[in-house]
N, C-alpha and C positions, 0 to 999 in steps of 0.2 A: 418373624411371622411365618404361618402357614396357611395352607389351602386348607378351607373349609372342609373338613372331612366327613365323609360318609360310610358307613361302616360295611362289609360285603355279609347280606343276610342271606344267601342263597340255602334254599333248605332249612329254613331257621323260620321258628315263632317271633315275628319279627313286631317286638314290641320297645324299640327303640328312638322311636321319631316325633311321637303324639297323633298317627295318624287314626284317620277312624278305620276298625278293619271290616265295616259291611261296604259291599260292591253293591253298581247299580243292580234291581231287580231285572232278572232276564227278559223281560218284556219293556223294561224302560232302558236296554242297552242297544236291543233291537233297532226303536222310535229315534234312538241318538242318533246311530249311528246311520241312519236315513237320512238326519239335518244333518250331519257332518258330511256324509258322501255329495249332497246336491250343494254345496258352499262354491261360492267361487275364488280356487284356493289359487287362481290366476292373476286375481285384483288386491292390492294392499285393501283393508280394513277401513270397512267407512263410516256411515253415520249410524250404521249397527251398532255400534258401539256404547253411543249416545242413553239407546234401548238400555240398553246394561247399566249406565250410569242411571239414569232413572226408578229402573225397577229393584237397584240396591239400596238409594234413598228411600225408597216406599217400606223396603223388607227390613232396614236398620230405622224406619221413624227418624227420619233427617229433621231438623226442625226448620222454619222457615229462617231466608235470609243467608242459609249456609249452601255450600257446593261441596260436591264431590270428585273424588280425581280417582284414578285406577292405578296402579303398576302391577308390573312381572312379579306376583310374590309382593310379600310384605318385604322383605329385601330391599327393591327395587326404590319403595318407599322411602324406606330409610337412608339409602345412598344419594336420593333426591336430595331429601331435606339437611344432608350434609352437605351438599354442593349448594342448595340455595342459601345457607347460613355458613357460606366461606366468605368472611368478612375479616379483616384486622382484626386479632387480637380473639375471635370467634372459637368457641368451645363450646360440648358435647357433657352434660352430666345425668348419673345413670345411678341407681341403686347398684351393689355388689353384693352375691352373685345375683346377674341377670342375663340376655340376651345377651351372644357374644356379639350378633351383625351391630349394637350399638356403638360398640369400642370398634372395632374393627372398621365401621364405616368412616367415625370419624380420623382416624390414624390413616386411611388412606387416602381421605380427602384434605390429610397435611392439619386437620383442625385436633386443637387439642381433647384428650378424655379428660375428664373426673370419674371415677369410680369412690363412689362413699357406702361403707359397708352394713349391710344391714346388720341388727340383734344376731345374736346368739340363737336366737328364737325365729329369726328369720323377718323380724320387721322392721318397718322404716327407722331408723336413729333420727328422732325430728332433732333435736339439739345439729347433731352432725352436717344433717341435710340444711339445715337454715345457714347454719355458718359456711357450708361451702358455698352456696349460692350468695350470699354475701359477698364473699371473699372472692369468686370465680366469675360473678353474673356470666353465667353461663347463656348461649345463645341457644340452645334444645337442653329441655330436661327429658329425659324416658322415665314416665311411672306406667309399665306392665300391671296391669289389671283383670286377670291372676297373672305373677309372677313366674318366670319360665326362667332356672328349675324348680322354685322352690312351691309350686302350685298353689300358694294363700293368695289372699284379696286383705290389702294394708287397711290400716283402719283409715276410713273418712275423712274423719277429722283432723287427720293430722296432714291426708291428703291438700287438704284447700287450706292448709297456712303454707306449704310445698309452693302451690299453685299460687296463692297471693304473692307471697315472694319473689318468685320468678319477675309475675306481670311488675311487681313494683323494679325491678333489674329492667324490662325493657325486653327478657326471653319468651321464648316459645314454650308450651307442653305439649306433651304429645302422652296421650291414654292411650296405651296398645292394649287391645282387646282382641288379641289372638285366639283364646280363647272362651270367648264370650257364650258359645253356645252350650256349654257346659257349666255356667258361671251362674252363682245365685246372683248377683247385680253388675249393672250396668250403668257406666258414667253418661251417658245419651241422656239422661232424666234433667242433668243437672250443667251439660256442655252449654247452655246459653247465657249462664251465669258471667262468662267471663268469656273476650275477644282475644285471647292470645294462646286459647287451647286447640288442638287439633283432636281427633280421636280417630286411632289405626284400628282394623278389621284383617281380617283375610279370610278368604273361601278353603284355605287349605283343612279348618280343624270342622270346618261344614262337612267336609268330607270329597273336596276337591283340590286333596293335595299334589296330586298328576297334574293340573289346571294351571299352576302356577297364576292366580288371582288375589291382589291384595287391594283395599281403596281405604283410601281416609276422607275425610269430613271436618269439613271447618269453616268458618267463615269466609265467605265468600272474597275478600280481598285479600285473606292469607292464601288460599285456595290457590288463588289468580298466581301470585308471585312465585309459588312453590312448582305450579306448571309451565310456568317458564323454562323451565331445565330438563322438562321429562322430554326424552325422546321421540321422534314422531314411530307412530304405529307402533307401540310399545305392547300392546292388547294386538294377538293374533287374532285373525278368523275363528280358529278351532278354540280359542282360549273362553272370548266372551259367547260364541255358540253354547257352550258344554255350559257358562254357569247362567246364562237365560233358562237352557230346558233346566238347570236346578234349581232356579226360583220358581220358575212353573210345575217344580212338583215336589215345593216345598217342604211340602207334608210328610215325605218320604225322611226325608234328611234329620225331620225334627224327631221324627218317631225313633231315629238312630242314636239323635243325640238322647231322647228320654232313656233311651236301653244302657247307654254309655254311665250315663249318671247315675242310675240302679248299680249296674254291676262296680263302679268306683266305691259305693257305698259299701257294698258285699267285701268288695278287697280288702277296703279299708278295714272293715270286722274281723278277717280273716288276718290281717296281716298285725294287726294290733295284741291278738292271742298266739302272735308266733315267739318262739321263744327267740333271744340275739339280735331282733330288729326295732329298733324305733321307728317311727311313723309319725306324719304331721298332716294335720285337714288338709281337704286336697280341694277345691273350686276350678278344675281343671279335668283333661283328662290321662292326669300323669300323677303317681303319686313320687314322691319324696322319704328315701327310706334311711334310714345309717344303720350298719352293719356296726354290731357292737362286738366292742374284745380289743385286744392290743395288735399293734401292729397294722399293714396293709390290710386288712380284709374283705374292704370292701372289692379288691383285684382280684382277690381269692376266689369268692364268690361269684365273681363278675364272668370268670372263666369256667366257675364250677358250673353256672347256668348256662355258657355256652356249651361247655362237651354234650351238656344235656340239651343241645338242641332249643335254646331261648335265650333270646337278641333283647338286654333290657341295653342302658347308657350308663356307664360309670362315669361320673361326673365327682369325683373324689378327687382330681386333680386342679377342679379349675377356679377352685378359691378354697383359700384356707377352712372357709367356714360349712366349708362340705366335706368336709373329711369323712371318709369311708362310708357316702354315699353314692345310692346309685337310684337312677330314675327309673321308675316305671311306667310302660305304657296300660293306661286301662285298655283291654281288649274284650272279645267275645268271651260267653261262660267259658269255652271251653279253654280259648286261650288261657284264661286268667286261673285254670286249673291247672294248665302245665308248668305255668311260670311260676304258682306256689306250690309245687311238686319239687320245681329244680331248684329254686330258691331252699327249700327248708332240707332236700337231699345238699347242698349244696354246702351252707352252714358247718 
C-alpha cells in the first residue's frame, strides 16, 4: 500500500481534484472571517454543532424518522462505517473502478474488499454484482451516485435489485452522493423505501473543500450504532462555522454550481469534436476522457498538459478498464480554455 497521494500543483491550472474553483465573494470572506476571528478557539466544540446538524437536514430534505451524523471529510465516514461493520467474517463491496478510500478503508480496518467490475461502458454488471453479493453477503456495498472517476449515474433499476439484495444478505448500502450538486438526481426521493440504506454527502464538491465536511443520513437506529465509533469532537470550531455561514448563503454556492454544469456541457461539446479523445456523459463535475492511439498515451499527454502548465488526474493506471484515461476537472471559462489548448497542443 501507499499514502494517499496528492499531486504538487504549485503554479499550475489546477484541475485535478473535482474541486470548485470560484472563491468566496470578497465581501462574504470579509463577514467570515469576522465569525471565525470571535470563535472561542479556547473551548472544544459544543452544541454549535448540533446547528449544523440541523440546517444540513433542512438543506438535503432529510426525511422524517432519519438522523444525521458529520465527519472530517467523507473519508472519515467511511473509515467509520468500516470499523463499525468489523464483525467476523465482515466485508466491504464496491463497483470497479471507484473511490479508492473504499478499498483502502476496508483493507485497513483488516475487513475484507470485493471489487466487481463494471462494463466496458462503465456500468453496473448486474449479473456480476447479484452473484457477488450472494456469494460474499457483503456487510457495506458502495454505489457512488455519480461515480468517481467515471462521472455517470448507473441505471435505477438495476440500482434497487443491488439494494434488495443486499437487505435480503442482512448488509448495509451506502449512496455516496459526493457529488450531488452537480447531478441530474438524487437517491433522497426514494431513501425511505428501504431500512438498511444510508446516503453519503460532502460539503467538499459545494465548494468547501478546505472545510473538510462530510455527513451521512439514515435511519435513525443505524445512525445511533455507526456513531458509536466516531470520535469525540471530530467537527472543529472553524470546520462547522465556515459551513453554517455556507448554508446561510446558500444561494451563492448554487449559482456556482449552475455555472459549473453550463461550462461541463461546453467542455463536453468541445471535447467530443476533438480529434484522439473519447468522452462519456458526465453528472459530475469531472469529465472522463481516454486518449486514443497505441501505446501509453494517456502518460504522454498527461505530461504534455503539464509542461503546459495544467494539473488534470491520470488515472490510466488504476484499473484495467481505464486505460489511457485521464480525468478532468470541469473549471472556470477560462480555465477549461487552457486545458483544451494543452490538451489538443498536447495530442
Amino acid at each position: 500500500m501507499h499514502a494517499y497521494a496528492i499531486q504538487d500543483s504549485a503554479g499550475m491550472v489546477k484541475l485535478d481534484a473535482m474541486e470548485n474553483p470560484h472563491r468566496l465573494p470578497a465581501s462574504l470572506q470579509a463577514d467570515l472571517g469576522q465569525r471565525l476571528g470571535a470563535l472561542a478557539l479556547n473551548r472544544y466544540p459544543d452544541g454549535r454543532v448540533n446547528d449544523l446538524r440541523h440546517a444540513l437536514a433542512d438543506y438535503a430534505r432529510m426525511p422524517e424518522g432519519f438522523d444525521i451524523m458529520l465527519g472530517n471529510g467523507s473519508d472519515e465516514l467511511i473509515a467509520l462505517l468500516a470499523m463499525a461493520c468489523d464483525v467476523p467474517g465482515g466485508s466491504v463491496l464496491a463497483p470497479l473502478p471507484g473511490f479508492v478510500m473504499y478499498a483502502m478503508s476496508a483493507q485497513l480496518q483488516g475487513l475484507k474488499f470485493i471489487g466487481v467490475d463494471l462494463t466496458p461502458d462503465f456500468e453496473l454488471d448486474e449479473a456480476a454484482m447479484l452473484a457477488a453479493i450472494h456469494q460474499h453477503k457483503p456487510s457495506i456495498t458502495y454505489l457512488a451516485y455519480p461515480n468517481n472517476p467515471t462521472a455517470n449515474l448507473w441505471d435505477d433499476a438495476v440500482i434497487e435489485k443491488i439494494i434488495d439484495a443486499v437487505g435480503e444478505q442482512g448488509g448495509l448500502v451506502v449512496m455516496d452522493e459526493a457529488y450531488q450538486p452537480f447531478s441530474s438526481k438524487s437517491y433522497i426521493d426514494r431513501i425511505t423505501r428501504h431500512s438498511h440504506v444510508l446516503l453519503m454527502r460532502t460539503m467538499s464538491k459545494f465548494g468547501l473543500a478546505g472545510v473538510r465536511l462530510g455527513y451521512m443520513m439514515g435511519p435513525k437506529a443505524l445512525i445511533a450504532e455507526i456513531d458509536k465509533v466516531r470520535p469525540p469532537y471530530n467537527i472543529s470550531v472553524l470546520n462547522y462555522e465556515c459551513a453554517l455561514f455556507a448554508l446561510e448563503h446558500q444561494d451563492v454556492f448554487v449559482a456556482q454550481a449552475h455555472d459549473l454544469v453550463a461550462q461541463r456541457e461546453l467542455l463536453l461539446a468541445a471535447l467530443g469534436a476533438l480529434a484522439g479523445v473519447k468522452v462519456w456523459k458526465s453528472d459530475a463535475n469531472m469529465i472522463l476522457a481516454r486518449v486514443l492511439g497505441d501505446g501509453d498515451r494517456a502518460a504522454k499527454v498527461f505530461e504534455g498538459m503539464k509542461a503546459r502548465k495544467v494539473l488534470v488526474k491520470n488515472v490510466s493506471k488504476m484499473h484495467p478498464l481505464l486505460h489511457n484515461c485521464l480525468r478532468l476537472t470541469v473549471g472556470t471559462f477560462d480555465e477549461n480554455a487552457q486545458m483544451l489548448a494543452a490538451l489538443e497542443e498536447s495530442l
